[in-house]
DRENSE-484329 format. One record per residue (C-alpha): residue in one letter; x, y, z negated. Coordinates in steps of 0.02 Angstrom, whole numbers, padded with zeros to 5 digits, always signed. Layout:
<nodes>
AXYZ
...
</nodes>
This chain:
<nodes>
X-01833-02294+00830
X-01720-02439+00802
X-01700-02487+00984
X-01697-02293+01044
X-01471-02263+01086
X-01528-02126+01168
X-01660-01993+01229
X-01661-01875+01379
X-01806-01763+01439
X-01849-01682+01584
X-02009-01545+01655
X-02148-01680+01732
X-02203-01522+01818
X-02031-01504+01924
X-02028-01514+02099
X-01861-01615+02102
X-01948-01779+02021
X-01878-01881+02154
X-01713-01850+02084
X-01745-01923+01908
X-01853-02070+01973
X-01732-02115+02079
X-01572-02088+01919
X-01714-02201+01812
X-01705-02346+01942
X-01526-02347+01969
X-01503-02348+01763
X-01613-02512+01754
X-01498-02573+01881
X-01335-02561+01759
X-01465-02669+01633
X-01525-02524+01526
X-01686-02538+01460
X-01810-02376+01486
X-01960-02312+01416
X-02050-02171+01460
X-02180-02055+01350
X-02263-01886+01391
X-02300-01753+01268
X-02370-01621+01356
X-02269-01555+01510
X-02122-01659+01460
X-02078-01818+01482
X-01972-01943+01342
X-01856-02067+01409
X-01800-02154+01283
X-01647-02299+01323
X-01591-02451+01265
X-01444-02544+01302
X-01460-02746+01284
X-01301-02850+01217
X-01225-02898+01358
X-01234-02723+01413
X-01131-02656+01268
X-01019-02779+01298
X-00974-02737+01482
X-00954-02567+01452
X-00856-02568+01290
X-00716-02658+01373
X-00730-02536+01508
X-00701-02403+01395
X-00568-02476+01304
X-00673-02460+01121
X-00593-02536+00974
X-00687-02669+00864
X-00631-02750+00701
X-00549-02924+00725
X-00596-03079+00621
X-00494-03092+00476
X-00481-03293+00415
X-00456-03350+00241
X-00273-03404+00279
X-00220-03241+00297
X-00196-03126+00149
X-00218-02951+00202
X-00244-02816+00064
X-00165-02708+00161
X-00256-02576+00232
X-00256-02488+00036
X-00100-02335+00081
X-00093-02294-00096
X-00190-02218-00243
X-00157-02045-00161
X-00230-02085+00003
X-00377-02153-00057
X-00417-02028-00183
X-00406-01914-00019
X-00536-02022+00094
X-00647-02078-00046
X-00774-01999-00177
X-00782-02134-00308
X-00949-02082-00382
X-01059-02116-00200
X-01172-02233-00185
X-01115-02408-00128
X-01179-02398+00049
X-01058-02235+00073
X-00917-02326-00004
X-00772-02409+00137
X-00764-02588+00138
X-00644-02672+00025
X-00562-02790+00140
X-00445-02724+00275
X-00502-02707+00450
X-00396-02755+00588
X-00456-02665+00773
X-00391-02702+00938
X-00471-02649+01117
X-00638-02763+01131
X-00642-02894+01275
X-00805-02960+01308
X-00708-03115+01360
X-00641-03173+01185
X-00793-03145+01087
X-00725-03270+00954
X-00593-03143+00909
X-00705-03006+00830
X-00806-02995+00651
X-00979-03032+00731
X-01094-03042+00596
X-01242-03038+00720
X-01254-02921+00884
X-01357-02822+00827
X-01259-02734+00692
X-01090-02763+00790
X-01103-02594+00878
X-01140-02448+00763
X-01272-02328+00809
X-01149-02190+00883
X-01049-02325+00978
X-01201-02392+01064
X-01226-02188+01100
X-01076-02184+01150
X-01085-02325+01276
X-01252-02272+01342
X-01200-02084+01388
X-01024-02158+01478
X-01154-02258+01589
X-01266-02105+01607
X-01134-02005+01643
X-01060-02109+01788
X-01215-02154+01865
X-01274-02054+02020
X-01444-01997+02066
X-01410-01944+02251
X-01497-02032+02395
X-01397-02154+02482
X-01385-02159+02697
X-01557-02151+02778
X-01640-02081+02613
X-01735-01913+02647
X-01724-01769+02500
X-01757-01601+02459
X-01674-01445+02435
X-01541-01522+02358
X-01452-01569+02519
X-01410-01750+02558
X-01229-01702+02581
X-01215-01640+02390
X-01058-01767+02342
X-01093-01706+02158
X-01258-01779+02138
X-01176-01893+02015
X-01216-01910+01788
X-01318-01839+01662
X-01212-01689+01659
X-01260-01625+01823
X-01447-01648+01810
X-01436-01539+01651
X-01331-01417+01750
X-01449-01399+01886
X-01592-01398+01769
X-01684-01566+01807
X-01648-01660+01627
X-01686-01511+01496
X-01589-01601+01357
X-01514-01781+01325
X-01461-01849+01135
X-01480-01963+01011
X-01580-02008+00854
X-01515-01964+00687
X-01534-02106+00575
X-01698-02096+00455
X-01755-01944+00345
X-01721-01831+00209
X-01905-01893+00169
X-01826-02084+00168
X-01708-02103+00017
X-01579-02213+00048
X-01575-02175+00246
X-01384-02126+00319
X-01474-01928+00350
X-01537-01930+00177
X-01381-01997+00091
X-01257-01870+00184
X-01396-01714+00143
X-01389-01771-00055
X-01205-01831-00054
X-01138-01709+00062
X-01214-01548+00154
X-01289-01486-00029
X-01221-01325-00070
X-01194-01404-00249
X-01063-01528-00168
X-00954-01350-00126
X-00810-01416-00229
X-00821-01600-00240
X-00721-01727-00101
X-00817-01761+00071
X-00889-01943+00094
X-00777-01940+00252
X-00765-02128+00288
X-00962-02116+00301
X-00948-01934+00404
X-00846-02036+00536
X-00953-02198+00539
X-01132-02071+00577
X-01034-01928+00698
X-00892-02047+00767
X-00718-02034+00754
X-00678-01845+00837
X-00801-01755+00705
X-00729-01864+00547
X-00578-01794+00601
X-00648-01636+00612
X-00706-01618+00432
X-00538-01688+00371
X-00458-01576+00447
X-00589-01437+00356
X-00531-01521+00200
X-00345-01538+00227
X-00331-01358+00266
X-00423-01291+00109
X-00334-01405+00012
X-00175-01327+00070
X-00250-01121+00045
X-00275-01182-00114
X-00081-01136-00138
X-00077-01001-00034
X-00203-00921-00112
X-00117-00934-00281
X+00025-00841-00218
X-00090-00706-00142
X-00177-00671-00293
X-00007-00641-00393
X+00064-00531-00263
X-00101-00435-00288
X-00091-00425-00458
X+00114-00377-00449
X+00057-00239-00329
X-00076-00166-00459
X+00066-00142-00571
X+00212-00118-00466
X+00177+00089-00487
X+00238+00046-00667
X+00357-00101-00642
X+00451-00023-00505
X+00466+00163-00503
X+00395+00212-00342
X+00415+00401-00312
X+00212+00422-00364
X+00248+00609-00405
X+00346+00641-00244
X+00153+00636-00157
X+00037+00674-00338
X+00142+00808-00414
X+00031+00976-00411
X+00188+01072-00450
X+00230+01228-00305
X+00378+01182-00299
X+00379+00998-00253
X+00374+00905-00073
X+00204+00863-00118
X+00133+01035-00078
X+00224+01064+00090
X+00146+01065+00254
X+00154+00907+00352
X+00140+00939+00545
X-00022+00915+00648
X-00008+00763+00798
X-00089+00895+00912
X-00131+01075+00963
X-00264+01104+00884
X-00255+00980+00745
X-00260+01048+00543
X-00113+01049+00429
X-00105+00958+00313
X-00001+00921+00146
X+00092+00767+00056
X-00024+00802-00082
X-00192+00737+00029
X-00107+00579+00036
X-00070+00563-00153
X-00249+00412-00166
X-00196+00331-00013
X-00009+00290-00089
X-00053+00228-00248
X-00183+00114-00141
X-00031+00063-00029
X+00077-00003-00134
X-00048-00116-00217
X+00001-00217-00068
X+00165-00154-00010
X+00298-00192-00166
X+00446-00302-00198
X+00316-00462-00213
X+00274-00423-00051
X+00461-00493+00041
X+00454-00651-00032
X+00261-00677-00022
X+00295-00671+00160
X+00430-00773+00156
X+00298-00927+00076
X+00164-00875+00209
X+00279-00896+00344
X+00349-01082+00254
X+00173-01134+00228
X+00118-01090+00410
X+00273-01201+00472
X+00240-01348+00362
X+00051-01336+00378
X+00042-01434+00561
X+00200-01537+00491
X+00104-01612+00333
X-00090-01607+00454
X+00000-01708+00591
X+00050-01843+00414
X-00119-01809+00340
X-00198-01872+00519
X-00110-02012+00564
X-00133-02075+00373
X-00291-02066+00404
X-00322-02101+00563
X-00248-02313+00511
X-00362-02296+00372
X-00498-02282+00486
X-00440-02388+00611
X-00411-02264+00770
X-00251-02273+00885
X-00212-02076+00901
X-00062-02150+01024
X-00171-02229+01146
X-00165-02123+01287
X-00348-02078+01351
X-00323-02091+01533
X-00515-02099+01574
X-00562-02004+01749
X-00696-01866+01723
X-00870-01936+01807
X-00855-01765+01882
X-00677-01777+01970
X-00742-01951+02022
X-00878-01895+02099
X-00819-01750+02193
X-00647-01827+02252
X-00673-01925+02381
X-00475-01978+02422
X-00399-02128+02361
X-00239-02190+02320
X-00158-02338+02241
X-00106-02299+02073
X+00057-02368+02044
X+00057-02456+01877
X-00106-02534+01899
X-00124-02552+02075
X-00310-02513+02084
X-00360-02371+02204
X-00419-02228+02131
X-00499-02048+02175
X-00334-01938+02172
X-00343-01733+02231
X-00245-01690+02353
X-00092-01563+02301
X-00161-01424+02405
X-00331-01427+02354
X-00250-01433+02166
X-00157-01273+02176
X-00293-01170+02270
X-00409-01219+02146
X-00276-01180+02009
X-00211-01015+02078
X-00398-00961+02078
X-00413-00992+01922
X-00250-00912+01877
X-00295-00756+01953
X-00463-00735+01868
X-00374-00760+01697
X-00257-00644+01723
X-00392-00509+01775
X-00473-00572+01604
X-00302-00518+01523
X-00314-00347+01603
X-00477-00311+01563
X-00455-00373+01386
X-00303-00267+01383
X-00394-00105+01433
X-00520-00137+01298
X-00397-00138+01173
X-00306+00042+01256
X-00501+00095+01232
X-00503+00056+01051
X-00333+00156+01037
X-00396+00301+01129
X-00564+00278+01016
X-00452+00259+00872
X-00353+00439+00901
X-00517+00545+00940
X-00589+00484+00773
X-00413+00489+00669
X-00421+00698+00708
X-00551+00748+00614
X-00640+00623+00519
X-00533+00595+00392
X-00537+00778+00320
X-00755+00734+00300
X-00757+00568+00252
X-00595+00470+00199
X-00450+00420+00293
X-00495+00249+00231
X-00659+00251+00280
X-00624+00296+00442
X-00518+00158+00464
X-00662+00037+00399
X-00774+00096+00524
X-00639+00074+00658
X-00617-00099+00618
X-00789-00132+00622
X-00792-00024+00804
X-00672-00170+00879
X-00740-00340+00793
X-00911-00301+00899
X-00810-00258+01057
X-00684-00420+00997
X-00869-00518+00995
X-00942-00449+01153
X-00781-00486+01270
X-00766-00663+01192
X-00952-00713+01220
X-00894-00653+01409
X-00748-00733+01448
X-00791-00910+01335
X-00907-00941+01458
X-00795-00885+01611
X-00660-00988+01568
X-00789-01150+01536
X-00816-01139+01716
X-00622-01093+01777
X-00605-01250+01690
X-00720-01329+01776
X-00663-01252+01932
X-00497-01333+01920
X-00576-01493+01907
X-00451-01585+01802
X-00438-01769+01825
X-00447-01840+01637
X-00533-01774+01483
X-00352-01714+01404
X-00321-01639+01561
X-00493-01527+01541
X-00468-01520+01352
X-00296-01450+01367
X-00318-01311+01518
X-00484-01232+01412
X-00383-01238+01259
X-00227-01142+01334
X-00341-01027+01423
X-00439-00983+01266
X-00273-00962+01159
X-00226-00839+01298
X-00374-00726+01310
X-00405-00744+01095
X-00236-00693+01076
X-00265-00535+01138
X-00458-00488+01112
X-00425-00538+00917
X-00243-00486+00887
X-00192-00328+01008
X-00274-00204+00882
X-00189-00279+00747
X-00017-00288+00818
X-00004-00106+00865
X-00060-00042+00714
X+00058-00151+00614
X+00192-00138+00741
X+00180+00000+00875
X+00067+00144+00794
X+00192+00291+00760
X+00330+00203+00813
X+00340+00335+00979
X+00288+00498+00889
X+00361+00668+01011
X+00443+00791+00926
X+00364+00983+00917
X+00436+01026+01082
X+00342+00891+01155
X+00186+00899+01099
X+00177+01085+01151
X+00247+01035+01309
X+00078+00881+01311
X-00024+00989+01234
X-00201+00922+01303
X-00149+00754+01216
X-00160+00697+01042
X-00034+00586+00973
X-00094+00453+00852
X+00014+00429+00703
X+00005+00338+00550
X-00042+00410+00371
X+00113+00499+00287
X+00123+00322+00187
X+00139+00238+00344
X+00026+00092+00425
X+00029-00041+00303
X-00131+00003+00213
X-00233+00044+00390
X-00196-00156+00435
X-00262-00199+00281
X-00418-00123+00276
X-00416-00188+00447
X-00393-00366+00402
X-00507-00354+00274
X-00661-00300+00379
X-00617-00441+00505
X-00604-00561+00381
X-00763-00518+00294
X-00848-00479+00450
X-00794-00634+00540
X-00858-00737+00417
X-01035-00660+00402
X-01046-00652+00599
X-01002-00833+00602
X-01125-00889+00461
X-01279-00782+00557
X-01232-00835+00707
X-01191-01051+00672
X-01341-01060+00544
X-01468-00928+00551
X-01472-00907+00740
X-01515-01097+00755
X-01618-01095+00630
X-01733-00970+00681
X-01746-01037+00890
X-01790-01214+00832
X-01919-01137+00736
X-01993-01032+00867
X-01979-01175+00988
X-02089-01261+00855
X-02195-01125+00849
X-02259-01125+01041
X-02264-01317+01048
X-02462-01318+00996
X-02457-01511+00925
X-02382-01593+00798
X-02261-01706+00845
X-02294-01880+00782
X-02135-01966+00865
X-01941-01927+00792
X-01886-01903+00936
X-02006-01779+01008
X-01971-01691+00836
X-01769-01693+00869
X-01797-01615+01044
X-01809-01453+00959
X-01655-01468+00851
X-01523-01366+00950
X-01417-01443+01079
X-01237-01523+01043
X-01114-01524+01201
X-00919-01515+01206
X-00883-01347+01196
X-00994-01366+01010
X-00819-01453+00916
X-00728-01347+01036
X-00795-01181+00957
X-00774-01264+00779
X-00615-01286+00789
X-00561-01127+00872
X-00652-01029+00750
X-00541-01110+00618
X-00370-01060+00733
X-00430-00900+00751
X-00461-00866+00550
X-00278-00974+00520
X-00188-00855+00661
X-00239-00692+00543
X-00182-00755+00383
X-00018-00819+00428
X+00022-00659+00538
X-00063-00530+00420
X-00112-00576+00259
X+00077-00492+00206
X-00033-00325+00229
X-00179-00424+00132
X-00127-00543+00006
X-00316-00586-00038
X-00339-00638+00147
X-00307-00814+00106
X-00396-00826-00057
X-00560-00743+00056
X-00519-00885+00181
X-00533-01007+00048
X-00702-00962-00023
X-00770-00940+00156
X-00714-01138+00213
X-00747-01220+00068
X-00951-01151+00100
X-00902-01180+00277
X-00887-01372+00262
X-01059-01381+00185
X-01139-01244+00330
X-01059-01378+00446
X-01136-01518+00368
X-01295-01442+00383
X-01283-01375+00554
X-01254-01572+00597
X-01369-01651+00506
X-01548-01521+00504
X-01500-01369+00638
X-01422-01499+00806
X-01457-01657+00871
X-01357-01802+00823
X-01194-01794+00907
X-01152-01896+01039
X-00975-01996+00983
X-00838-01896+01078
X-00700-01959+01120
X-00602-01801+01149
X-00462-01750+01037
X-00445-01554+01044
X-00271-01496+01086
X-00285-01335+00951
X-00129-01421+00857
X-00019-01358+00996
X-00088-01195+00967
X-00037-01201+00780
X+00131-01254+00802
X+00140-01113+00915
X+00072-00969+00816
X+00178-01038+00665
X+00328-00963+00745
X+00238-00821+00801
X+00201-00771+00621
X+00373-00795+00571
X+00418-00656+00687
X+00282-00563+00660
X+00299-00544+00471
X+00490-00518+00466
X+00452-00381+00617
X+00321-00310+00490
X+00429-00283+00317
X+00581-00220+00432
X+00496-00078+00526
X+00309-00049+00463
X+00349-00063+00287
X+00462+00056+00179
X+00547-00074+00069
X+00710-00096+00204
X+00728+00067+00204
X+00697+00087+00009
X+00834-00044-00028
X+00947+00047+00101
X+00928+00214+00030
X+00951+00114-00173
X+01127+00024-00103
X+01166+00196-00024
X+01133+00309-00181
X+01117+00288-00357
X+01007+00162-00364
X+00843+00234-00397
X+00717+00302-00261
X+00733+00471-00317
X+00732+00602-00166
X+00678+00454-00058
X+00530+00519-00007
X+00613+00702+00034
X+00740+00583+00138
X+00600+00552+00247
X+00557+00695+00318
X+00656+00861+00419
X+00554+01025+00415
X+00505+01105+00594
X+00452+01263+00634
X+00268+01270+00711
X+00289+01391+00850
X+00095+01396+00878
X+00006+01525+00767
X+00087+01591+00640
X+00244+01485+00667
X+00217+01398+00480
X+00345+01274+00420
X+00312+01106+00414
X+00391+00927+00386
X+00415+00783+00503
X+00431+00603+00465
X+00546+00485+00489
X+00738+00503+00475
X+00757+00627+00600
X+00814+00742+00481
X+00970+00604+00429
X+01132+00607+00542
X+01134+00505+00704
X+01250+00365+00615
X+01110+00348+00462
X+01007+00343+00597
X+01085+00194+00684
X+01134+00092+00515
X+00967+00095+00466
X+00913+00021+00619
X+01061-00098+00603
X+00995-00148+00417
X+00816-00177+00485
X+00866-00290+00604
X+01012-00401+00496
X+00862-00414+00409
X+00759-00493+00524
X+00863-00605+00553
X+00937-00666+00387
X+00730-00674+00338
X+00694-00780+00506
X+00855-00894+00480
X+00815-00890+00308
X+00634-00992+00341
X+00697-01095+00458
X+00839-01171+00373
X+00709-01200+00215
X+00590-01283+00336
X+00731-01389+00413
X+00799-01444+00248
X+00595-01494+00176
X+00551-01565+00343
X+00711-01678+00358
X+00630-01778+00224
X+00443-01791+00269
X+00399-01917+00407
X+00248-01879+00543
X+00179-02041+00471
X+00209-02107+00292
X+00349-02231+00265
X+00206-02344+00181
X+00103-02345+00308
X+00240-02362+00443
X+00282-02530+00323
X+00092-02576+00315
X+00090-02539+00508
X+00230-02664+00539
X+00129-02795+00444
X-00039-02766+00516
X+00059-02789+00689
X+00133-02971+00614
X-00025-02993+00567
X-00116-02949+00720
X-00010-03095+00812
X-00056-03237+00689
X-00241-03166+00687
X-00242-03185+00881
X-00154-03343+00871
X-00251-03434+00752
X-00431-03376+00845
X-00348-03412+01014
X-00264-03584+00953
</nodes>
């Protein structure tokens, strides 16, 4: 297993053999060394890649490699402070899981200056997921069409993209290609064992990741991953807090505050309570004030005065959350010795392969495959214009839910609960929210693909724009017209005789805010049981059925591994976006449901260790990436979306502007502030019965106007409000540390005399 970097399998039974004998001969020509097993009707290739090999392609690919460090030079450096390392290391793991003491010094290896570089021996220069690393970049960039005068099959001899490991999987010819995680939970002491005991145990729930370790076994892209995972627990930890005293405030606000609780409970003839409120249709009941008397105490557990400036934190926090990850990253990032600022400019085997023009690029001179700018925007433009159908589609779904949403908000609520209803609403558009995403994730994998962009950033940025597009509004159109748009276009009497085949959907006589958060609160718990099932379970139960019809026992690792499930890009892709997508509804909603982020919380911090698992028992060992997801961008973005979003929310959704407009305007108190609400009608169907209409209709067309005026000073006082607080913490935290920008300085001093003294 030792000199296995890599596996890949393919069907001995296929009628496209030709193909991979003729990929195997042209890999032996770059100096790999193959193997080949069969178990059955597959066959094992397993790979090795000699020294000189590694070397080649490792400058090729621009991987960094510690330096040697000489006893002249004093360098204790590489230790960013007691709080850094408390961060990055666990100090109760076992010494093999610890980071080395001494400070490690990397620079781009050069197979020319061999001298320069902490060789203890070549074997144990390259890690395990470097030499994987290597080995797939070769596979990848290797082509298995036939050259002029060779006959084929089927295939077509004029295929340009007969090129990498990639497209053999794609057209079916290699059924899987990874590597070998290293030993056993059976094998104390192995890297798999020590991460299982150390790490992925559920028992390890609240204790600090081994993440020095994580990165050495999954490579650089998945270390950052779980730091990440860590670093944004860590900072729910606070929001959480201040979630779970706004819920507490809102259980006793009834008392605290005052609210008008007998204005909707009061059994007494005589009171607004007992009057008729107006049907949203024809044919629609009447109902009273009184019906609604549950569903207000129930609101303003989480619609108070703690609610204004628990929003104001959220929206803070979700500005200063990419700030302080973007200083959290690059801290760690020297720790570990990666460049984040080192441009990847590698060109996709793919683009290479199917671009056939060349031009001379002009800072290095070399020629190189470039698209030409037609070609480029028709492929864009189609691409384009099957996202944008997406959007419209996606769109109707959610005018579907709406309509779905009125039909069942007639008459349901009389048998079984307004908030029940609403639960099982929620629970109507998370499935259609998973079936349209399951659709378009793998449309937009192949507009992507489509597009054929020239570098990985290139690819990883257009799928990650696309996705925030289409998840934007498959996850978060239901949500924003309830907590924006629902009853905010209600007709008069006159007009709904005048439509009177429609029904008009309106919100609860206590308005919206509690139907968003029994909404959020099915998504959130619902989201994180789907994703559990679905990242765990699901894998879980294939491997074992594709365990169950293999009739032998496997006595090789790596036959055994074949059945682990398969890791590809879009694998960190989808971990990461499921993150975005959990972070987009608590800074946006969790106003309407303070718990969100304390449910968020308890969810990741099991999440880490479901992750850990997934990697280490459920998928095959992860080949290193070297793709950095672009979901920061995304962040920043929806930061300022929730600013908006909340301050929108408490302005025209909620009832406290207009509660403090109607105190500053009267006595002081909220007494009649409930009757202010509403202007009674009469109901010229029937029996032509008196009833009341909601909002401020009833209030002069100035009152009218002011209060609209009020609403929006608010918003922006409450936006200006959280930006000038952000400006004024921000304008004293750095993207990277002062201490390490100092220790950065010196390891660059340091760098020269290190070079100089090997060189010299």
């Amino acid at each position: 297993m030792d000199d296995i970097d890599l596996v890949f399998t393919y069907d001995v039974s296929d009628r496209h053999d030709e193909y991979i004998d003729r990929y195997k001969r042209r890999l032996e020509q770059q100096g790999l060394v193959l193997s080949r097993i069969q178990e059955g009707r597959f066959d094992y290739v397993k790979i090795y890649a000699p020294w000189d090999v590694l070397c080649v392609w490792a400058e090729t690919i621009h991987l960094q490699k510690p330096l040697k460090i000489t006893s002249s030079l004093s360098i204790s450096s590489r230790d960013p402070g007691s709080s850094m390392k408390c961060w990055c290391v666990r100090k109760d793991l076992p010494q093999e899981m610890l980071p080395p003491v001494n400070s490690i010094f990397t620079d781009p290896f050069n197979k020319h200056r061999l001298s320069r570089y902490q060789i203890d021996s070549p074997g144990s220069f390259f890690t395990k997921s470097e030499k994987s690393l290597i080995v797939w970049e070769i596979l990848l960039r290797t082509s298995f069409g036939p050259t002029e005068g060779e006959l084929t099959r089927d295939l077509g001899s004029n295929d340009s993209n007969l090129v990498g490991i990639e497209r053999l999987v794609s057209l079916g010819l290699v059924r899987s290609v990874y590597a070998l995680h290293e030993g056993d939970l059976r094998d104390p002491g192995s890297p798999k064992q020590l991460l299982y005991v150390e790490w992925a145990k559920f028992k390890n729930a609240l204790r600090m990741q081994p993440l020095w370790y994580i990165k050495n076994y999954f490579g650089d892209q998945i270390g950052l991953y779980f730091t990440f995972l860590g670093f944004y627990n860590w900072m729910l930890f606070f929001l959480s807090i201040a979630g779970f005293i706004t819920s507490l405030y809102g259980i006793s606000s009834r008392w605290i505050e005052g609210l008008p609780v007998e204005d909707y409970c009061s059994q007494d003839k005589d009171s607004i309570s007992q009057q008729n409120v107006c049907p949203n249709c024809i044919d629609c009941p009447f109902s009273q004030l009184f019906d609604q008397c549950h569903e207000f105490k129930i609101n303003n557990w989480f619609q108070n005065s703690a609610t204004i400036p628990f929003s104001f934190f959220l929206c803070l926090w979700a500005l200063l959350f990419p700030k302080l990850w973007r200083r959290e990253r690059s801290t760690v990032a020297w720790i570990w010795g990666i460049n984040l600022a080192l441009p990847d400019h590698s060109i996709r085997p793919q683009y290479q392969a199917r671009v056939k023009r060349l031009e001379r690029n002009p800072w290095t001179g070399d020629l190189e495959p470039r698209m030409s700018s037609t070609e480029r925007f028709c492929r864009l433009l189609i691409s384009v214009l099957v996202t944008i159908l997406m959007l419209f589609l996606l769109i109707l779904k959610s005018l579907g839910i709406i309509y779905i949403r009125v039909q069942m908000t007639q008459t349901l609520p009389r048998i079984l609960g307004y908030h029940f209803v609403f639960a099982v609403i929620a629970v109507i558009d998370y499935i259609a929210m998973a079936i349209f995403h399951a659709i378009y994730g793998t449309i937009i994998l192949k507009l992507t693909e489509l597009e054929l962009p020239r570098t990985y950033r290139e690819f990883d940025r257009s799928l990650t724009l696309k996705t925030f597009f289409l998840n934007f509004i498959n996850y978060y159109a239901s949500f924003f017209y309830v907590a924006l748009l629902k009853g905010k276009f209600i007709y008069f009497q006159d007009d709904i005789e005048q439509h009177n085949d429609i029904s008009f959907e309106k919100c609860q006589e206590v308005g919206c805010w509690s139907e968003v958060t029994i909404q959020v609160t099915v998504f959130v718990i619902i989201h994180q049981i789907f994703n559990n099932i679905n990242e765990l379970i699901i894998p879980w139960l294939i491997k074992s059925y594709k365990e169950g019809r293999n009739r032998f026992e496997p006595n090789e690792k790596f036959i055994e591994e074949n059945y682990l499930e398969d890791y590809n890009y879009s694998t960190l892709f989808t971990e990461y976006e499921e993150m975005v997508v959990q972070y987009a509804i608590v800074i946006m909603f969790s106003a309407f449901f303070p718990l969100a982020p304390v449910f968020a919380l308890i969810n990741n911090i099991f999440e880490i260790r479901i992750d850990a698992r997934k990697f280490l028992l459920v998928r095959k060992r992860p080949i290193m990436s070297r793709i950095n997801p672009s979901w920061l961008y995304i962040i920043e973005t929806l930061s300022f979306i929730s600013i908006v979003t909340n301050a929108t929310a408490l302005a025209f959704t909620s009832d406290l502007v207009s509660q403090y407009y109607y105190r500053i305007r009267g006595n002081g108190t909220l007494e009649g502030f409930v009757r202010s609400q509403y202007t009674e009608h009469i109901w010229s169907r029937g029996n032509h019965t008196p009833c009341l209409i909601k909002d401020v209709y009833n209030n002069t067309e100035s009152d009218f106007k002011d209060l609209n005026i009020a609403r929006l000073i608010f918003i922006i006082v409450f936006t200006a409000a959280v930006i000038v607080v952000y400006r004024i913490i921000t304008s004293t935290i750095e993207d990277i540390p002062l201490r390490i920008q100092l220790l950065m300085k010196k390891e660059k001093d340091l760098r020269i005399q290190i070079t100089q003294e090997l060189e010299g």
